[in-house]
N, C-alpha and C positions, 0 to 999 in steps of 0.2 A: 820165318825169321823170328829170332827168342829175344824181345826185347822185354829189357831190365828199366824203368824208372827208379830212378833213386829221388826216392822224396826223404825232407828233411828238415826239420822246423821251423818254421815260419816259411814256411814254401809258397811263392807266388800264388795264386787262387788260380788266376787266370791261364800262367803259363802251365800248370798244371793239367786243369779240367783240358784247354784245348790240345794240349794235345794225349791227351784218353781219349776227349773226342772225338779226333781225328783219325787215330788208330780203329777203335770200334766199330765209327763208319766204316772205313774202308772194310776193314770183317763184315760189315751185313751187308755192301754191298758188293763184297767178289764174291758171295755165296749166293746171292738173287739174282746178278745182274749176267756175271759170267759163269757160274754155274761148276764154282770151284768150293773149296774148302777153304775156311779161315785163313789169308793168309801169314796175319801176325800173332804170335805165341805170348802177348803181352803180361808182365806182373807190374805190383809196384810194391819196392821193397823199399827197407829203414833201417838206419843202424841203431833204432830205437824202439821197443814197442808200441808205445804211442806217438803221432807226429800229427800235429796240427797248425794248418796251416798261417798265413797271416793275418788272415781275419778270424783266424779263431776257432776253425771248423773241424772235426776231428778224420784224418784221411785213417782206412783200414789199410795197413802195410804186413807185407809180407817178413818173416825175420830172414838174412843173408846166410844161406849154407852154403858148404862146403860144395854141394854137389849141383849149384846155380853156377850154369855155362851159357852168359848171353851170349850173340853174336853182337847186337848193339846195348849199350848202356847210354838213357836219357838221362841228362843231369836237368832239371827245369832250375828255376833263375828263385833264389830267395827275394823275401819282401826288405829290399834295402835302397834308399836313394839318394844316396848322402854316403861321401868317402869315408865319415865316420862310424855311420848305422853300418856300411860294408864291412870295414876293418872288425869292428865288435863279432860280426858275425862270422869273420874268416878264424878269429881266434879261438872260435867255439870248439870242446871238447868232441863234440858229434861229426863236424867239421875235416876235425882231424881225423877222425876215423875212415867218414866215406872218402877223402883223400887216397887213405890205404887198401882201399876198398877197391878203388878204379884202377890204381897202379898196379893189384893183383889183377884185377879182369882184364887188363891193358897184354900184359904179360901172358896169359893166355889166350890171347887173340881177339878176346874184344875190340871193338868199334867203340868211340864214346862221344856221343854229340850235346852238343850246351849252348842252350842260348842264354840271348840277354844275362843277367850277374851270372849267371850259372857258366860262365865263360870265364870267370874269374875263379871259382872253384878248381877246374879245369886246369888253370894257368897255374896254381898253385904247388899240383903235381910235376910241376915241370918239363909235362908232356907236347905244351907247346912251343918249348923253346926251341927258338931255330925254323920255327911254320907261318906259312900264315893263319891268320885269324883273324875275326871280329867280333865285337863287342857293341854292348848297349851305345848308342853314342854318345850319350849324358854324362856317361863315365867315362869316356874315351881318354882323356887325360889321365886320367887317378890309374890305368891300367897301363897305359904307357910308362909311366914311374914306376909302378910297383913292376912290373914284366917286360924290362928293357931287351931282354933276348928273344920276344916273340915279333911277328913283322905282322902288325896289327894295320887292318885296313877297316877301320871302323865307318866308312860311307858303302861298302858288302854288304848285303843285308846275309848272305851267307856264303862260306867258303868253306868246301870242302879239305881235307889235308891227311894224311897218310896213319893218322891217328884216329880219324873220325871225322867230323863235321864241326865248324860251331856258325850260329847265329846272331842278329842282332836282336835289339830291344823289343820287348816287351810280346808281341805279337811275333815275333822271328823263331816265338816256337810252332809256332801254324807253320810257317817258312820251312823249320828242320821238320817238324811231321809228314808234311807234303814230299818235299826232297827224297826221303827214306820213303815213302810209299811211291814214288815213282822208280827209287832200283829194284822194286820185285815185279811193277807193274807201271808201265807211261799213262798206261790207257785208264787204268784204275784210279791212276792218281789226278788224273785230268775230270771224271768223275766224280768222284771225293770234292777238288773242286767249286765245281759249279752244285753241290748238293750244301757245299756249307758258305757259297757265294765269296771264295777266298782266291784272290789272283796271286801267284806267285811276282812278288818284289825280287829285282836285283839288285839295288839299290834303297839305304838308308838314306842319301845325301838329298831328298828333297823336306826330309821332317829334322834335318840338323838344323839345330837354334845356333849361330853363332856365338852370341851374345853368353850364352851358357855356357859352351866351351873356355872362353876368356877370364869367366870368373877364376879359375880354375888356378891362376897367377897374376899379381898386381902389373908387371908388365906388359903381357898382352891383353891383360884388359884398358891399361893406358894406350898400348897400341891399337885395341879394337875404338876405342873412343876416336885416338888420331884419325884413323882410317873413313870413318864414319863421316869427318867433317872435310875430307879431302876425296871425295869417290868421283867428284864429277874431273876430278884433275887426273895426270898422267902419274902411275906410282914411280914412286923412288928410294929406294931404300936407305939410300945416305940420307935424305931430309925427314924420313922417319925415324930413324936413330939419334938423328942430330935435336927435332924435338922433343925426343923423348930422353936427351940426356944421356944413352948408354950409344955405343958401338953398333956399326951394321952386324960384326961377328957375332957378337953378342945378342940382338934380335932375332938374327938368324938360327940362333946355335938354340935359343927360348923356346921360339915355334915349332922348329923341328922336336923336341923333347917333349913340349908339351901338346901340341897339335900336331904333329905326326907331317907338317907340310912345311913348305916355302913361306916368309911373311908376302910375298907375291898371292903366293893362291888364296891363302886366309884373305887377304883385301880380293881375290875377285870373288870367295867366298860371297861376301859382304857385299860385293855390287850384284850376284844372282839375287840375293836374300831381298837387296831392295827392289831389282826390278820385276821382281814377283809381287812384291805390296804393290807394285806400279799397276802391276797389270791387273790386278783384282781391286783396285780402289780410286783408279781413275780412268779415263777414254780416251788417254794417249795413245799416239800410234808408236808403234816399234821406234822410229826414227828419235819421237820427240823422248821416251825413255831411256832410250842408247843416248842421247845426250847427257839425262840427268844423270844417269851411273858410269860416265866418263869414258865412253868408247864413241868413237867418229862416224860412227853408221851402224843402220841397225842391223845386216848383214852379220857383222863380229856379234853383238848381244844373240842374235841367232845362234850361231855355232855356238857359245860360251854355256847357255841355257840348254842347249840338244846335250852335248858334251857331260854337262854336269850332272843333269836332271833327268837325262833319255826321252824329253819331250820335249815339241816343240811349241811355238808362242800360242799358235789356237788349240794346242791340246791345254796348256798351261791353264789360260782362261776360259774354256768350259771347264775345270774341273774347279776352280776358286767362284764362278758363280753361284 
């Protein structure tokens, strides 16, 4: 497999190195382990001579010829975390080039996978419109605005799509490295692995901060406030509207646009969020928690937490211990 990186300045550090890392591994070990040859053909290339990273560091890149035919192109995620510091760097001159860059490798049958911001590069092209995808979920607002024809499921930590792949935040380039070394190899990739102590995630939605999403517009951050002081009650969406001074349509039509869900799910977002601090910061039982985040037994907080989180209440606290 001929895979292309596109590194590109101020390039993540992290999303970077792992997944070189990752690629490499798997090369020493299908040539030790299985007793094959290298399976991946890796460069990393730049639409600039020199490119250094976020921190500063100078990466060696390849220059983009004519006669480079990936079958995948890895976009890694720039150093940006802020809709501002993004935008600055989506307008970049070098920007627009690797855009044109991917849209030719696309057209000749490239694969192109991205994670975290590099998901937003991606969407740039236009090659996700109409797909699904995911994205950092920090950012999961600012990319629902900016890319209202993509069908963005930002609680994926990865989804594949007929374009390529993309990933979530920060670490979901381990997630896409892994993924792509499990379609030449299961067995390889499940080695790889346990050699760099890495579990494949399907899910982002236990590291999403609500609270952060909601910054994100002054109404659902009034509405996350509302929600906050009404979790042990039964929701309603007229008396959330009603004190928040705008329409149920109008909430509804908020969340959806900017949170990508129901004002429903965001409030039982918000009753998971708490009864996860429940369970890591007090010796309440299921019952007496299921009371405080507003459901009538602790059976429903059960399903609600499996459903969301893909764990259950004794997986949840052994791992917050």
């Amino acid at each position: 497999m001929r895979i292309v990186v596109l590194a590109l300045e101020g390039v993540f550090d992290t999303g970077l190195t792992v997944t070189l890392d990752a690629f490499s591994t798997a090369n020493a070990l299908s040539a030790r382990l299985f007793g094959g040859t290298p399976r991946f053909n890796l460069t990393v290339v730049g639409v600039r001579r020199r490119v250094r990273t976020g921190q500063g560091l100078t990466v060696p890149v390849n220059p983009i010829t004519p006669s480079l035919r990936p079958d995948w192109v890895i976009v890694p995620a720039l150093k940006a975390v802020t809709p501002a510091t993004l935008l600055s760097a989506l307008n970049r001159p070098d920007v627009h080039e690797a855009k044109s860059h991917l849209l030719k490798w696309n057209a000749k049958g490239a694969q192109i996978g991205a994670a975290c911001i590099g998901t937003f590069l991606l969407a740039e092209t236009g090659l996700l419109d109409h797909r699904e995808a995911t994205t950092t979920w920090s950012l999961a607002p600012f990319f629902r605005q900016r890319y209202p024809h993509v069908q963005l499921d930002e609680s994926r930590m990865l989804v594949p799509t007929g374009i390529g792949a993309t990933a979530g935040a920060a670490m979901g380039h381990l997630d896409l490295a892994l993924w792509l070394i499990r379609q030449a190899s299961p067995e390889l990739a499940g080695t790889v692995s346990r050699y760099l102590l890495a579990d494949i995630r399907s899910s982002q939605a236990p590291y999403i901060i609500p609270n952060h999403l909601a910054q994100a517009d002054p109404l659902i951050l009034r509405f996350e406030r509302w929600s906050r002081e009404h979790l042990r009650e039964g929701f309603s969406l007229q008396e959330a509207a009603k004190a928040l001074a705008t329409s149920a349509r109008t909430l509804q039509r908020r969340c959806d646009a900017v949170l990508g869900k129901s004002p429903l799910a965001y409030f039982q977002d918000l009753r998971v969020e708490h009864a996860q601090s429940l369970l890591r910061g007090s010796g309440n039982d299921i019952e007496a928690i299921a009371a405080e985040v507003g459901y009538a037994d602790g059976a429903t907080l059960r399903a609600l937490l499996r459903q969301r989180l893909g764990r259950g209440v004794r997986e949840i606290r052994t791992e917050l211990q």
